[in-house]
Each structure stands twice: as structure tokens, then as C-alpha cells.
C-alpha positions, 0 to 999 in steps of 0.5 A, spaced: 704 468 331 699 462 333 692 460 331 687 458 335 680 454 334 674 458 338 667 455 339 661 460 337 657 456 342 656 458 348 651 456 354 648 451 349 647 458 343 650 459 338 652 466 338 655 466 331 652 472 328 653 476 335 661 474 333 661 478 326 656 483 327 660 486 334 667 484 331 669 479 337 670 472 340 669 469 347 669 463 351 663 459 355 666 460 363 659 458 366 658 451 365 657 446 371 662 440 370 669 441 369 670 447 372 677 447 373 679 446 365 674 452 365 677 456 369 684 455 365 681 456 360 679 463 361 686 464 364 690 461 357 684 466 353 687 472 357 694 471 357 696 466 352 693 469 347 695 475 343 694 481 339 695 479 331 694 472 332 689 468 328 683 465 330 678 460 326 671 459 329 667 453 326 660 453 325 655 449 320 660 446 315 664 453 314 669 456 317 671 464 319 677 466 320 679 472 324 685 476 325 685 476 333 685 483 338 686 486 345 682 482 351 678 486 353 671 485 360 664 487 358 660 486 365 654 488 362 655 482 358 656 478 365 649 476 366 647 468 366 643 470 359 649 472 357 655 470 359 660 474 354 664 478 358 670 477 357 672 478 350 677 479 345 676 484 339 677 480 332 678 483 325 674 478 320 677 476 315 673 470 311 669 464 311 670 458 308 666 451 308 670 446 311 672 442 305 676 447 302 681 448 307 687 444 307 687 437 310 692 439 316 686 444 317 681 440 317 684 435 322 685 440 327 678 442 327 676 435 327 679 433 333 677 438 338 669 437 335 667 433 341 669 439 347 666 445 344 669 448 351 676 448 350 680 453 347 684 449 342 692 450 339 695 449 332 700 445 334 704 446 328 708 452 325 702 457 323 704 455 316 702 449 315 695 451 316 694 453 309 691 460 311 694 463 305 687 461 302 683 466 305 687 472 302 682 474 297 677 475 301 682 479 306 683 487 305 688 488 300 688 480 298 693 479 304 694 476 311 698 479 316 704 475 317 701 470 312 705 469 306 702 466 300 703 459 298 706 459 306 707 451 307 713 453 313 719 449 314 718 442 316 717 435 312 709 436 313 709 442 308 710 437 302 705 433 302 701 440 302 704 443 296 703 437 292 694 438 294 696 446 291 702 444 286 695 446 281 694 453 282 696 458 278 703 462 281 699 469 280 693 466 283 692 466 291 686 461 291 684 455 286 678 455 282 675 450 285 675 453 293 673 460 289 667 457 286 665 453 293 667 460 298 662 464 293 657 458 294 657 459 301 657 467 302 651 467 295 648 462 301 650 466 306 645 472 303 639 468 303 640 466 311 634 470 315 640 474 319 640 481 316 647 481 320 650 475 317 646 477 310 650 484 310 657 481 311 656 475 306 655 481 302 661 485 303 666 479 303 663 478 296 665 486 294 671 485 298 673 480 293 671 482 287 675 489 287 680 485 290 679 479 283 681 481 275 676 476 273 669 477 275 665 472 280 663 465 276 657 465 274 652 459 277 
């Protein structure tokens, strides 16, 4: 199980919110320079990547996270206008602003900023990624592979387990990221998309049959 960082933009637009509504990811193959480095991406996407491995797509100062699918080709969507044919499906899992994430998260994302382009690859154990954070917003309150408070094996953990060392061990998320995440999505449900309004809507459900408490008040 691997981690990957995708970008919603392609040919210059951002297509994030064709992303959730269709429930998949694609990658930008039809830029001009650095054609080689596209083309191997396009190859490490079909191949590399592989059913239940986890991606996340920044955008906007948040962050969701998908568990990944099949490859799979859409020539409909071949066109210059387009331009996203080749897909992976996506089972979507949450969103998050970015400053709630871990700062080994937050650094992954940071670096790959600059190349919108390129697949990227968490170079660390999976659980150092402090997915876990996610989970409430997760059917069942749960990731696949993901166990709760998962830090893995090597001395980086440490220094993440301290930043959570306050959570509550019945709890799967600390207050302060719930109230930021909830902040975001009630953001979300203002935004002029219907699609983007309608997911925000049913994360926010998801999360409160999934909560013994109810959802802080603003």
C-alpha cells in the first residue's frame, strides 16, 4: 500500500470538482515541454500505481484523500479540451485544510508545489502520513490498511506521536482539526458548485452518524 500526490489541474483548469463528482483521478499528458517526463508519467500511472493505494489531491489550502482503483481509458474524454482519458476510479474519503495534516504531510505536499505535472510518491512508510486523521470522515469511521494512531516503525514516528500525544485514545481526531475540517466542508456548502455543495454536505452526515457527540457549534 503507497500514497501518491495527484494534481487537480490539468491543461491549465482546474478539475477538481469533475474529480469528486465522477469519482476519479487523471494526470495532465498533453503539455508541450518535458514530454519524456510526461510520457513516464503516464506509464508509472498505469502501472505503478495499484488498486487500495491511497492518493491525496491538493487544491485551495485543502486536501482530499481517496482510496485509489482500477486504471481504466475514456477516448470520449481524449479531446484537446479534455484531456482526461486516462483515469483511475477513486472511492473518496475526506477532505482536509492542509494545516491540520501532520508536518511530514505537509512537507510532502510542499515540495512537489512547483510541478503540478508529476505524479509524486510518499517516500516513507505509509504510516508516518498520519492518515488516520481522516477516519471520521471515512465510512465506518475507518481507513483500509490504516490503523488508528499509525505512526509505523522507524524513529520519524516519535516526533509525530508527540504532536498527537493530546488526543483522547477513544478519539480518532483532536478537537482542533475537527473544528478546522468542519469549517472547511460548512465553506464547501456556500461554494457556487452544486456538486461540491452536495459532497461537503454528505461528508458532514458521514461524520455526524459516525460522532457520539454532535458537531461543534460556530
Amino acid at each position: 500500500m503507497k500514497l501518491f500526490r495527484l494534481s487537480a489541474w490539468i491543461q491549465d483548469r482546474n478539475r477538481i470538482q469533475e474529480f469528486l463528482q465522477d469519482c476519479f483521478v487523471s494526470i495532465d499528458v498533453a503539455g508541450e515541454p518535458q514530454k519524456e517526463s510526461l510520457s513516464n508519467n503516464l506509464e508509472f500511472f498505469k502501472n505503478e500505481i495499484h488498486d487500495g493505494d491511497y492518493v491525496i489531491v491538493p487544491i485551495g489550502g485543502s486536501v482530499w484523500l481517496g482510496d485509489l482503483g482500477d486504471y481504466y481509458y475514456r477516448e470520449d474524454y481524449e479531446h484537446p479540451s479534455e484531456q482526461t482519458a486516462h483515469r483511475r476510479g477513486v472511492t473518496w474519503l475526506g477532505v482536509l485544510p492542509q494545516e491540520a495534516l501532520n508536518p511530514q504531510l505537509r512537507h510532502f505536499i510542499a515540495e512537489h508545489e512547483e510541478n503540478e505535472a508529476e505524479i509524486a510518491e510518499f517516500s516513507y512508510p505509509i504510516g508516518l502520513a498520519g492518515l488516520d486523521v481522516f477516519a471520521a470522515q471515512a465510512p465506518g469511521g475507518m481507513l483500509p490498511g490504516i490503523e488508528p494512531h499509525s505512526t509505523g516503525s522507524t524513529e520519524r514516528s516519535d516526533s509525530f506521536a508527540n504532536e498527537h500525544q493530546a488526543k483522547k485514545s477513544t478519539s480518532l481526531i483532536d478537537d482542533e482539526s475537527v473544528d478546522a475540517a468542519i469549517t472547511t466542508l460548512r465553506e464547501l456548502l456556500q461554494n457556487d458548485d452544486p456538486e461540491l455543495r452536495l459532497r461537503a454536505a454528505e461528508i458532514l452526515l458521514k461524520y455526524a452518524a459516525s460522532s457520539k457527540n454532535s458537531l461543534p457549534n460556530k
